[in-house]
PyMOL Python script that loads the backbone (N, CA, C, O; Angstrom):
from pymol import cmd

cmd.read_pdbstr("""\
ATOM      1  N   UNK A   1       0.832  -1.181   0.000  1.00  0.00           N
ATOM      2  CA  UNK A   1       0.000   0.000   0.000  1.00  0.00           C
ATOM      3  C   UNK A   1       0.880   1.250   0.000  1.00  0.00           C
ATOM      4  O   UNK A   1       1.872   1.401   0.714  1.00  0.00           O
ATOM      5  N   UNK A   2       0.466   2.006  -0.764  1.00  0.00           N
ATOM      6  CA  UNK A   2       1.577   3.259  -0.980  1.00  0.00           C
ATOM      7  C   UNK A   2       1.311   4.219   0.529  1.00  0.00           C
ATOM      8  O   UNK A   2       0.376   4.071   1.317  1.00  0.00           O
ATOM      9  N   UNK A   3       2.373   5.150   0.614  1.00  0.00           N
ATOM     10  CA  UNK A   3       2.131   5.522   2.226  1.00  0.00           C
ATOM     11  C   UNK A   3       1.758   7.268   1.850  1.00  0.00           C
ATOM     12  O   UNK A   3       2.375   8.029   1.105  1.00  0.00           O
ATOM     13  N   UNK A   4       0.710   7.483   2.551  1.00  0.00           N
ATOM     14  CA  UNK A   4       0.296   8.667   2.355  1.00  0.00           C
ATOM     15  C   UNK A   4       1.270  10.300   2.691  1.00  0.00           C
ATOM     16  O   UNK A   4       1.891  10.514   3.732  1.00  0.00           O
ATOM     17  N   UNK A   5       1.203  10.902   1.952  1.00  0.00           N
ATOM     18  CA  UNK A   5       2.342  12.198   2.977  1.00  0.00           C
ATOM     19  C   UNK A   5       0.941  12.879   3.845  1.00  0.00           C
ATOM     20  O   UNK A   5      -0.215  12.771   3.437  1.00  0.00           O
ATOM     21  N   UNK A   6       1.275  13.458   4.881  1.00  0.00           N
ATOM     22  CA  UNK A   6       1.328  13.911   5.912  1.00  0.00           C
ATOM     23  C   UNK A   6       0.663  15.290   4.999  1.00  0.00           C
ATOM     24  O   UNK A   6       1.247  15.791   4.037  1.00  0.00           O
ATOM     25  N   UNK A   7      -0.863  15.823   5.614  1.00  0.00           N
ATOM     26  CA  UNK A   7      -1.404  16.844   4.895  1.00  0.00           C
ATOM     27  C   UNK A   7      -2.043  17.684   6.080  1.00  0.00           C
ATOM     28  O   UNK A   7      -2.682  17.348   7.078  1.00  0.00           O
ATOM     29  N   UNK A   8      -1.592  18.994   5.545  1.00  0.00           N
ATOM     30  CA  UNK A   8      -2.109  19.972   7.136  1.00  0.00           C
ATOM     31  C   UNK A   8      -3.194  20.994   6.540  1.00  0.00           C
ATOM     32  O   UNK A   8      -2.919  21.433   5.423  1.00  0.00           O
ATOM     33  N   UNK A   9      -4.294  21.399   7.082  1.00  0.00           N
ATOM     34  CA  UNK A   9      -4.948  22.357   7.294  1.00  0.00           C
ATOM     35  C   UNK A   9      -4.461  23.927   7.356  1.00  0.00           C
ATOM     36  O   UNK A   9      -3.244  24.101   7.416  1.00  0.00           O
ATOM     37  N   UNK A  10      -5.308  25.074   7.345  1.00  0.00           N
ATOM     38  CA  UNK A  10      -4.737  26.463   7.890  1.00  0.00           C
ATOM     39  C   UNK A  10      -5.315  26.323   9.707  1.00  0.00           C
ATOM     40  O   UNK A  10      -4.707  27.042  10.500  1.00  0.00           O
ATOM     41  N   UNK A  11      -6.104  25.691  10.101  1.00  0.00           N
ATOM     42  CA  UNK A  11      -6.014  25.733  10.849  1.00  0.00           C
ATOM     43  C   UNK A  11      -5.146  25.150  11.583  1.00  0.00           C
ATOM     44  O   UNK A  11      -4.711  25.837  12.507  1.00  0.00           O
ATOM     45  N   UNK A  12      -4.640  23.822  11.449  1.00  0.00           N
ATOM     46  CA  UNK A  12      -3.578  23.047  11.629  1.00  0.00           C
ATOM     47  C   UNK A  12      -2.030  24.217  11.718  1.00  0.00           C
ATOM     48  O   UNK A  12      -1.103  24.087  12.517  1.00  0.00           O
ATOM     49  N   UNK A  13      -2.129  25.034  10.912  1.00  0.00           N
ATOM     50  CA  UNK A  13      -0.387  25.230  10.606  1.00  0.00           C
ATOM     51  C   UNK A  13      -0.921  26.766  12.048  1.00  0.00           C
ATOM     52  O   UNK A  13      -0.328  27.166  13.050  1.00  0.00           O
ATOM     53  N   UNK A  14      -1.925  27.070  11.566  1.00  0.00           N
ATOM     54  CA  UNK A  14      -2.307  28.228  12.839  1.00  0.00           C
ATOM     55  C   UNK A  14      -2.064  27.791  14.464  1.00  0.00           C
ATOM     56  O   UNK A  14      -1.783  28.546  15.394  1.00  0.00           O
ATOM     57  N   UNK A  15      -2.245  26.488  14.489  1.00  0.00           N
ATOM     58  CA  UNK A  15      -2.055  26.040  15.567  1.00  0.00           C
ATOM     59  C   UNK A  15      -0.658  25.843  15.911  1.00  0.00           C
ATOM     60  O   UNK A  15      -0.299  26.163  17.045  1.00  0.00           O
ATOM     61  N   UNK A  16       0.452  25.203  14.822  1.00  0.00           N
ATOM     62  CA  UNK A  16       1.666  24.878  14.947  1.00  0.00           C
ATOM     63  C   UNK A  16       2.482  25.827  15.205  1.00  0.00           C
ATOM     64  O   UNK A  16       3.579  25.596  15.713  1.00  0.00           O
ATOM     65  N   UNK A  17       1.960  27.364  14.810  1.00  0.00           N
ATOM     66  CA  UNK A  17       2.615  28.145  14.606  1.00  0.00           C
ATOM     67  C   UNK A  17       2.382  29.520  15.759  1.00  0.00           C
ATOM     68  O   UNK A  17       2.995  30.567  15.965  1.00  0.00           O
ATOM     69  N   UNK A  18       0.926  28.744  16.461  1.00  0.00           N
ATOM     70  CA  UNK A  18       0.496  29.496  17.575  1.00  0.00           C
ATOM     71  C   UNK A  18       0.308  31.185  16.731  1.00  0.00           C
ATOM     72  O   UNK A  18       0.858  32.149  17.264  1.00  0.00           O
ATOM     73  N   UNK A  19      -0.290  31.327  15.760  1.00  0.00           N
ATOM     74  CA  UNK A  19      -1.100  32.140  15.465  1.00  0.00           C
ATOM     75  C   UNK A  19      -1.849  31.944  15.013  1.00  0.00           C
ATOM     76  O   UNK A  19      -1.899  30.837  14.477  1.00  0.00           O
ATOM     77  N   UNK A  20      -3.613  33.358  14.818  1.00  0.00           N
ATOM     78  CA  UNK A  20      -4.609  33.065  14.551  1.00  0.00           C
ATOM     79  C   UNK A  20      -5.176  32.472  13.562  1.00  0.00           C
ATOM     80  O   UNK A  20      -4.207  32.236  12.840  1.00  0.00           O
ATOM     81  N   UNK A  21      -5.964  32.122  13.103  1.00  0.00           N
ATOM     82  CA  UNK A  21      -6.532  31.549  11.444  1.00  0.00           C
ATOM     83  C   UNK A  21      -6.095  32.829  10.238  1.00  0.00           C
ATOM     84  O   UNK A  21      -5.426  32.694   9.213  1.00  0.00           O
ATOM     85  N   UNK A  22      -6.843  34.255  10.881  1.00  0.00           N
ATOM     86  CA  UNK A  22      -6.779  35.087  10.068  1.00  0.00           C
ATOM     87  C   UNK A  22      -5.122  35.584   9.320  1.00  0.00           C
ATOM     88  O   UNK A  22      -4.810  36.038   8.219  1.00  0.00           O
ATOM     89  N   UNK A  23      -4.413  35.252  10.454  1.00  0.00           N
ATOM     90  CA  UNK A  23      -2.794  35.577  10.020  1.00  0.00           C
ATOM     91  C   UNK A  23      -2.416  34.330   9.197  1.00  0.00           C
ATOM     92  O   UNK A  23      -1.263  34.112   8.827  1.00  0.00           O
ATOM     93  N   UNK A  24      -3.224  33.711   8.996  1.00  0.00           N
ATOM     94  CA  UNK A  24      -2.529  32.342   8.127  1.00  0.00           C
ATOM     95  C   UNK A  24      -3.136  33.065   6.572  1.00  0.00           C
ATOM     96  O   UNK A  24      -2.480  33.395   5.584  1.00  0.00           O
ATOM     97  N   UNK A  25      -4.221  33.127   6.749  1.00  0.00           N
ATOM     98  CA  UNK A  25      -4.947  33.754   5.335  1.00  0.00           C
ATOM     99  C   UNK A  25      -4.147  34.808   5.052  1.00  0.00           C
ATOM    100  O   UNK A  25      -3.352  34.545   4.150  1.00  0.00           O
ATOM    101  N   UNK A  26      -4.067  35.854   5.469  1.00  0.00           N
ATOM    102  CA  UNK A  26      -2.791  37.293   5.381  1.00  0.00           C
ATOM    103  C   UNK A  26      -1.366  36.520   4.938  1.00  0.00           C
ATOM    104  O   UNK A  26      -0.919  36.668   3.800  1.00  0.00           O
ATOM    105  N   UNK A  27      -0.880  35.914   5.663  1.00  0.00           N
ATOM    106  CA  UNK A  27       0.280  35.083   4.933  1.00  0.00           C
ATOM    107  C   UNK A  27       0.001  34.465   3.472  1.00  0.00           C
ATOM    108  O   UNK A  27       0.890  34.494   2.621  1.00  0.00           O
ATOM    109  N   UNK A  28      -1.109  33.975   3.243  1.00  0.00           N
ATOM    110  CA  UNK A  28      -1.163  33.314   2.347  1.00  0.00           C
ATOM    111  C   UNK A  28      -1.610  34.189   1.068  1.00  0.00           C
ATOM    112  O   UNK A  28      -1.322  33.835  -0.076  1.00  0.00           O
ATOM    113  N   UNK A  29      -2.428  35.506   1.393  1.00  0.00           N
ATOM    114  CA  UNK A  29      -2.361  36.487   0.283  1.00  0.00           C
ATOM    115  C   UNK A  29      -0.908  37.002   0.254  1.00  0.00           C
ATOM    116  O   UNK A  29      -0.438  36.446  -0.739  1.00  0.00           O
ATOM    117  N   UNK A  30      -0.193  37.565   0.662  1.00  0.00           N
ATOM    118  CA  UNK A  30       1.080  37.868   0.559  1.00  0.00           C
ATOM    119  C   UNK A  30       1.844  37.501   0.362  1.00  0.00           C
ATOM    120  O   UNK A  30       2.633  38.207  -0.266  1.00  0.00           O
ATOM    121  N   UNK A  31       2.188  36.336   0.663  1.00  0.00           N
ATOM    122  CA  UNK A  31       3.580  35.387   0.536  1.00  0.00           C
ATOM    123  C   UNK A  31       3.463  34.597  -1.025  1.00  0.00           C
ATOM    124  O   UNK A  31       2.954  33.479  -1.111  1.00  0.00           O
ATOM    125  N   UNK A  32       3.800  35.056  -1.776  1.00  0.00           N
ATOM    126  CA  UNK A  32       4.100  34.140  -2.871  1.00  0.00           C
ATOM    127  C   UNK A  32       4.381  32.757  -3.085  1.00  0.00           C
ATOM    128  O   UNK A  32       4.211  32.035  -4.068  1.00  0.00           O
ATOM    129  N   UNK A  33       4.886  32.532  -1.853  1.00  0.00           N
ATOM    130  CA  UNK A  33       6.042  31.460  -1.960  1.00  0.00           C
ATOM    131  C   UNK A  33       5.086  29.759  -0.669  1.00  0.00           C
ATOM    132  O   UNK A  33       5.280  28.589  -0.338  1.00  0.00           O
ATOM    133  N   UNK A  34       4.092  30.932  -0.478  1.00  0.00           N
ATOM    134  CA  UNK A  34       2.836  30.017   0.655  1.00  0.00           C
ATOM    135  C   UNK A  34       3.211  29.046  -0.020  1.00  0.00           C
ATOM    136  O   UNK A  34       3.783  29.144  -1.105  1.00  0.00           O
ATOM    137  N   UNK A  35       2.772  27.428   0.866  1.00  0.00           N
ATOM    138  CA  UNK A  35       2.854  26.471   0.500  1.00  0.00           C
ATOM    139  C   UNK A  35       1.317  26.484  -0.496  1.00  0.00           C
ATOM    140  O   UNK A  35       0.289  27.150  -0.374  1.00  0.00           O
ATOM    141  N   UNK A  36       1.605  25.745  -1.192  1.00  0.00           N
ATOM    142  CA  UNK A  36       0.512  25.506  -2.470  1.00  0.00           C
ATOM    143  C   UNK A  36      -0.487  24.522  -1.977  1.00  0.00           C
ATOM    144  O   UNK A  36      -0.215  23.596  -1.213  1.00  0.00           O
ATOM    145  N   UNK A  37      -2.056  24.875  -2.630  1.00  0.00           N
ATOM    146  CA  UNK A  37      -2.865  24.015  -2.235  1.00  0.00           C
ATOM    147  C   UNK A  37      -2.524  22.862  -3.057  1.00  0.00           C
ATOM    148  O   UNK A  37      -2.200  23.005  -4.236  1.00  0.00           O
ATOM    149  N   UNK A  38      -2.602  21.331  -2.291  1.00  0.00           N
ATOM    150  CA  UNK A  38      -2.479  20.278  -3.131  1.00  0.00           C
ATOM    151  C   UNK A  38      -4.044  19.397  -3.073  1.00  0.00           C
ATOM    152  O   UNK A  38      -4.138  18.417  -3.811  1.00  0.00           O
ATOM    153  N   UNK A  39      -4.975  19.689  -2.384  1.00  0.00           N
ATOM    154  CA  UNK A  39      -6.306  18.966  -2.635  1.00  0.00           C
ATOM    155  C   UNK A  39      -7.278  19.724  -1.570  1.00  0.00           C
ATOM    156  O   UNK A  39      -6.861  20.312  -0.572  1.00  0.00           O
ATOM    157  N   UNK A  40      -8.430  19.630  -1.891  1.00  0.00           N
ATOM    158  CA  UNK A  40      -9.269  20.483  -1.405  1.00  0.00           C
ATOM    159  C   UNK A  40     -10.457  19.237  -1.161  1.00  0.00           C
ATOM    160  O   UNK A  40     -10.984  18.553  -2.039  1.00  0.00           O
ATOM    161  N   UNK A  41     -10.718  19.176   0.488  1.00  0.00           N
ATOM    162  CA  UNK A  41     -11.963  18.585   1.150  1.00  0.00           C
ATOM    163  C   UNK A  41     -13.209  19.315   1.519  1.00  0.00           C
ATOM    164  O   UNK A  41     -13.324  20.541   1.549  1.00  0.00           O
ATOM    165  N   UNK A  42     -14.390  18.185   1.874  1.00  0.00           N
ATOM    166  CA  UNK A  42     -15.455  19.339   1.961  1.00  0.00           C
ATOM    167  C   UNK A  42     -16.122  19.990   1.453  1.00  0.00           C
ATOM    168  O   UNK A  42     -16.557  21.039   1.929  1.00  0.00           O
ATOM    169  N   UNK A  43     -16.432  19.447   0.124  1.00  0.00           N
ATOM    170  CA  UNK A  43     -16.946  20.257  -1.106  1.00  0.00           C
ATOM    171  C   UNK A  43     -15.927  21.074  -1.332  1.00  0.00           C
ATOM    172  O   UNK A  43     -16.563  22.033  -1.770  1.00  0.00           O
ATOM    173  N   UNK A  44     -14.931  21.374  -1.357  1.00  0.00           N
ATOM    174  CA  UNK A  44     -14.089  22.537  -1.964  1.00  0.00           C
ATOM    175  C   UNK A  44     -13.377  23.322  -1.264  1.00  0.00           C
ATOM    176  O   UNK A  44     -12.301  23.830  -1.583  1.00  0.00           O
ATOM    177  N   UNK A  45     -14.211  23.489   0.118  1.00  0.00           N
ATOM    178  CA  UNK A  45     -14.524  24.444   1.160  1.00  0.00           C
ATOM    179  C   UNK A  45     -12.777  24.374   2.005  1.00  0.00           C
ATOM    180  O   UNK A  45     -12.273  25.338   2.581  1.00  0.00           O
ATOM    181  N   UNK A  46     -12.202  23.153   1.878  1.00  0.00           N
ATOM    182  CA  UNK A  46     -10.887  23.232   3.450  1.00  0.00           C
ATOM    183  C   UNK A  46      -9.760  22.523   2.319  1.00  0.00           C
ATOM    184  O   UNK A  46      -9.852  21.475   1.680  1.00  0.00           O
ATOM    185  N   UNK A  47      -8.677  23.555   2.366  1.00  0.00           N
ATOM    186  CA  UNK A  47      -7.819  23.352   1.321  1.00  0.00           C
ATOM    187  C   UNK A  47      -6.911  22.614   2.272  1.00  0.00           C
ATOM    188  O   UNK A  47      -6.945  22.977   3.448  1.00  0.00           O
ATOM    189  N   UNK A  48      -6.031  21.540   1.902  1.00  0.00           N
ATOM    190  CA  UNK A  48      -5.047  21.242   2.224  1.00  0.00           C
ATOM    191  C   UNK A  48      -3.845  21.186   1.750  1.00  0.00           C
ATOM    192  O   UNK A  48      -3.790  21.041   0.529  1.00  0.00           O
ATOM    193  N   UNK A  49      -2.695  21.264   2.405  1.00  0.00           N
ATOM    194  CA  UNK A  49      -1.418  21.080   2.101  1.00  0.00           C
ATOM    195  C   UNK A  49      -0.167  20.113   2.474  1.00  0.00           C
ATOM    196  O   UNK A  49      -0.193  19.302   3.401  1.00  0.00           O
ATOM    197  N   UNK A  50       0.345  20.215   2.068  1.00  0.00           N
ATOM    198  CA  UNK A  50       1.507  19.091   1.769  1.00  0.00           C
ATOM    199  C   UNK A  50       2.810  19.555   3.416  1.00  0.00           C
ATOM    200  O   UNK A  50       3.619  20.476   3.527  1.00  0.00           O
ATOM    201  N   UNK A  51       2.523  18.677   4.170  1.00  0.00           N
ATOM    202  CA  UNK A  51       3.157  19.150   5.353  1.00  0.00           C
ATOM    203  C   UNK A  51       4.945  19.297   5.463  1.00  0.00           C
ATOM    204  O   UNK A  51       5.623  19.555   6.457  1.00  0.00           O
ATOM    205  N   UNK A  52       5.383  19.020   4.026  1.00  0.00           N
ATOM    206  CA  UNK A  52       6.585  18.651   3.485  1.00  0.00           C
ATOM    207  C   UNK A  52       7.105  20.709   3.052  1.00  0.00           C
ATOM    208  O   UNK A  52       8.033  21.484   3.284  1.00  0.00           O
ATOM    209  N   UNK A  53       5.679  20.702   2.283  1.00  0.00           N
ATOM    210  CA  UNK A  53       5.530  22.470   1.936  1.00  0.00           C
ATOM    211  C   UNK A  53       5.948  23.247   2.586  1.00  0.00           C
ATOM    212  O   UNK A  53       6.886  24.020   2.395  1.00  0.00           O
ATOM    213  N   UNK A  54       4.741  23.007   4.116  1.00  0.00           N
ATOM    214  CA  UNK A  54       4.821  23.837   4.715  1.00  0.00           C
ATOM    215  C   UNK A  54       6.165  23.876   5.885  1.00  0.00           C
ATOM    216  O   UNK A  54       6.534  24.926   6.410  1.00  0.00           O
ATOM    217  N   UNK A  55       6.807  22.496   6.168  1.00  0.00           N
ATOM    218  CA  UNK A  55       7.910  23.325   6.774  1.00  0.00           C
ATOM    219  C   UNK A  55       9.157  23.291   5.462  1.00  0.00           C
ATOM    220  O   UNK A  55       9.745  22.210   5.424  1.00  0.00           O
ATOM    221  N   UNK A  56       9.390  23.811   4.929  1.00  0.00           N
ATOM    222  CA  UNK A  56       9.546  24.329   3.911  1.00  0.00           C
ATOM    223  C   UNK A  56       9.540  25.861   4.033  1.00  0.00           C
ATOM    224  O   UNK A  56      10.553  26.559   3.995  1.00  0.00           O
ATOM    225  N   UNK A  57       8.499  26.226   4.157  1.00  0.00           N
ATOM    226  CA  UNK A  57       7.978  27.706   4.447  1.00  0.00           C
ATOM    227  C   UNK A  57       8.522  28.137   5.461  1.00  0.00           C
ATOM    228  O   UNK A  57       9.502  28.873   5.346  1.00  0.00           O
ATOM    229  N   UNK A  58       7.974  27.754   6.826  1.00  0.00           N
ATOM    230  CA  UNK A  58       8.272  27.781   8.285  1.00  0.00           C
ATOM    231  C   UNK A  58      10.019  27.972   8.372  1.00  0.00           C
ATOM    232  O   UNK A  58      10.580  28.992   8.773  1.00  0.00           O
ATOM    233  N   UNK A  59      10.520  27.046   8.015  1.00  0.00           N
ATOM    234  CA  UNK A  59      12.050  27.280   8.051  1.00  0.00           C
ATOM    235  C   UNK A  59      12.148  28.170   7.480  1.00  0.00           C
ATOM    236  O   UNK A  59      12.439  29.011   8.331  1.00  0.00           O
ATOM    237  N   UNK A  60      12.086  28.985   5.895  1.00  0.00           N
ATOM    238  CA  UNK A  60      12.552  29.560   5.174  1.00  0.00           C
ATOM    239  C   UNK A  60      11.846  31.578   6.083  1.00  0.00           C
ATOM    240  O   UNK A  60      12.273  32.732   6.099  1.00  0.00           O
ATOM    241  N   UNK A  61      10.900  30.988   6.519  1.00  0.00           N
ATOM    242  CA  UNK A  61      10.704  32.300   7.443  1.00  0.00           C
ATOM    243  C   UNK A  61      10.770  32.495   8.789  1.00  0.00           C
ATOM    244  O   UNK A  61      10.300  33.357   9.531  1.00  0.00           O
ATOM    245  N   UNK A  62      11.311  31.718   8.929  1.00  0.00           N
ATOM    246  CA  UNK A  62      11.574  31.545  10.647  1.00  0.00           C
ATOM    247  C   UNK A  62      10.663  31.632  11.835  1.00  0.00           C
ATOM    248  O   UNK A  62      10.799  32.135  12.950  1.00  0.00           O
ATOM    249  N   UNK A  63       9.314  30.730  11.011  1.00  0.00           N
ATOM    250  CA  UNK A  63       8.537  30.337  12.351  1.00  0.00           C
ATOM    251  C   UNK A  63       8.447  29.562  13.193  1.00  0.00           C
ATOM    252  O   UNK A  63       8.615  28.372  12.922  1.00  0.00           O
ATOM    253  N   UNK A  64       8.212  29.892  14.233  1.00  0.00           N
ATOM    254  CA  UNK A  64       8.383  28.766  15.502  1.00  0.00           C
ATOM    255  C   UNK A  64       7.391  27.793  15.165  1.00  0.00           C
ATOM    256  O   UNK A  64       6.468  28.125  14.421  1.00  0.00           O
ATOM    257  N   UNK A  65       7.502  26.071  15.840  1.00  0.00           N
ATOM    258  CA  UNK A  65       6.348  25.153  16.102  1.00  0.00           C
ATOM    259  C   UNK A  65       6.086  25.195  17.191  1.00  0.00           C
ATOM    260  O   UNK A  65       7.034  25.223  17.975  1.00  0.00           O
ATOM    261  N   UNK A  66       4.900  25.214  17.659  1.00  0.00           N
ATOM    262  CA  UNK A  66       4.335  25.088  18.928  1.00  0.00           C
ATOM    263  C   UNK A  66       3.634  23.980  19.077  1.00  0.00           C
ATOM    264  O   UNK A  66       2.927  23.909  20.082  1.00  0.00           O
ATOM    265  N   UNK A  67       3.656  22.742  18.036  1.00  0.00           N
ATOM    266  CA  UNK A  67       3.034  21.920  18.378  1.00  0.00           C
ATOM    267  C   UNK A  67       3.614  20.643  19.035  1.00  0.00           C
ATOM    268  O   UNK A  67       2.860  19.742  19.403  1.00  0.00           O
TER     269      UNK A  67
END
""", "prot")
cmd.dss("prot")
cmd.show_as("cartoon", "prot")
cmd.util.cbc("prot")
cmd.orient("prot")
């Protein structure tokens, strides 16, 4: 069975990162470089990402994990 990667939420990375939902969305209009949506649950509605992406990101901007 092939092994799934590891997929995070904005709320998820809001949590990791111990800031609000809304500063994840603000990051994500601004930052060019946001990790990319790779599939969308929920009718459409809750994007997810590739948890490989996002610390990726996190390192490259120097956010803390709090999780």
């Amino acid at each position: 069975m092939p092994k799934i990667p590891k997929l995070l939420t904005k709320s998820d990375m809001a949590t990791r990162w111990g800031l609000a939902r809304n500063a994840i969305k603000n990051r994500e209009d601004r930052h060019d470089d946001f990790p990319p949506v790779i599939q969308r649950v929920d009718n459409g509605r809750t994007p997810l990402y590739l948890e490989s992406d996002v610390i990726k990101y996190e390192q490259k901007h120097g956010l803390a994990r709090n999780d």
